[in-house]
C-alpha positions, 0 to 999 in steps of 0.5 A: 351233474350233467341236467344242463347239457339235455335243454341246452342241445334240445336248445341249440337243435331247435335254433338250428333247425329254426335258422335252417328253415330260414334260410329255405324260405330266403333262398325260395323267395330269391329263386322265385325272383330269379325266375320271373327275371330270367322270364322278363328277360326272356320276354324283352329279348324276344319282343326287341328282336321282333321288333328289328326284325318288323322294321326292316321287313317294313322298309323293304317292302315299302321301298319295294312297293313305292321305289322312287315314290316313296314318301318317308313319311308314309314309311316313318308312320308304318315304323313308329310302333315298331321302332318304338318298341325297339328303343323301349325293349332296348333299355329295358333290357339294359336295366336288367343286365349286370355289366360286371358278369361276363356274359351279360357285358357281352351281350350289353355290347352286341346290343350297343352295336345293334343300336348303333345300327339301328339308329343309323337306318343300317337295318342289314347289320341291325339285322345281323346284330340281332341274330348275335344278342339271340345267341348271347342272350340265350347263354345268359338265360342258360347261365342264370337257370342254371344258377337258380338249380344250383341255389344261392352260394350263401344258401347253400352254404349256409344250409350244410353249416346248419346241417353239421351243426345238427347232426354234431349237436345230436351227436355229441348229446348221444355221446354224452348222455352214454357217457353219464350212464356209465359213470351213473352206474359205475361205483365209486372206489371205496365207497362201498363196504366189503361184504364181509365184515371182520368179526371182531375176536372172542376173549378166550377164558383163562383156564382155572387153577 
């Protein structure tokens, strides 16, 4: 009665189990991209504040060294590299942050401040600036590590969905394959004859004249 409910749970828990190891993969090679995002990042910072930092540092001791000798295209020759990674890091970082999340805005405006100082040659506030993006960038990068422990929402979302599915499905074929035992085993009323039969009764003789 019930031969159809055994392939059709093994079915359904294979499939389950299918979409369940799915997802893992997914959220695996996610995390992976986070990881090396959050290690780009990381990297960009660190090399953008490098590189204001180098550019100040230069252009004290050049007006130090020289004062009023100074030629400004000795001093733009000793910063080119320099601010040129500056410029490059800058955007680069850009292009990694979302506007949307609150703490990478913040930490897109602290970087429009610093090039607003920057270009202006105000290499103390740039300074300043870059002292700030360390501290916000160091949020952001604890706030996406974070993430990548806790796992994607749909993911995990996912994985419990599959994972009530499963242990319903076995429980339910548990539930029933007891269920057709029992009623397997349990006879039908009336379907079975008395162990007794009644015996039919015996002409009795007449007694003879």
């Amino acid at each position: 009665m019930m031969a159809w409910l055994v392939p059709l749970t093994v079915a359904l828990v294979a499939g389950l189990f299918s979409f369940w190891n799915l997802v893992l993969s997914k959220e695996q090679k996610i995390s992976e991209l986070r990881v090396a995002w959050i290690d780009g990042l990381r990297e960009d910072l660190a090399a953008h504040i490098a590189a204001v930092f180098t550019v100040k540092y230069l252009v004290d001791v050049f007006e130090y060294q020289y004062g009023r000798r100074l030629k400004l295209v000795d001093l733009a020759n000793a910063i080119s590299e320099s601010h040129r990674e500056a410029a490059t890091t800058h955007h680069r970082i850009l292009l990694r942050l979302n506007p949307r999340n609150k703490a990478q805005k913040e930490l897109i405006d602290e970087l429009g401040k610093l090039r607003e100082h920057f270009i202006a040659e105000k290499y103390d506030e740039a300074c300043n600036c870059a002292v700030a993006i360390q501290k916000k960038g160091r949020s952001v990068l604890k706030e996406e590590w974070e993430h990548v422990k806790k796992g994607e929402p749909i993911f995990w979302r996912s994985k419990r969905a599959a994972l009530v599915l499963i242990v319903s499905s076995v429980i339910a074929l548990g539930v029933f394959g007891i269920y057709h035992t029992y009623t397997a085993a349990t006879p039908v009323n009336g379907s079975a004859s008395s162990p007794t039969a009644s015996a039919s009764p015996l002409p009795t003789a007449s007694p003879t004249p």
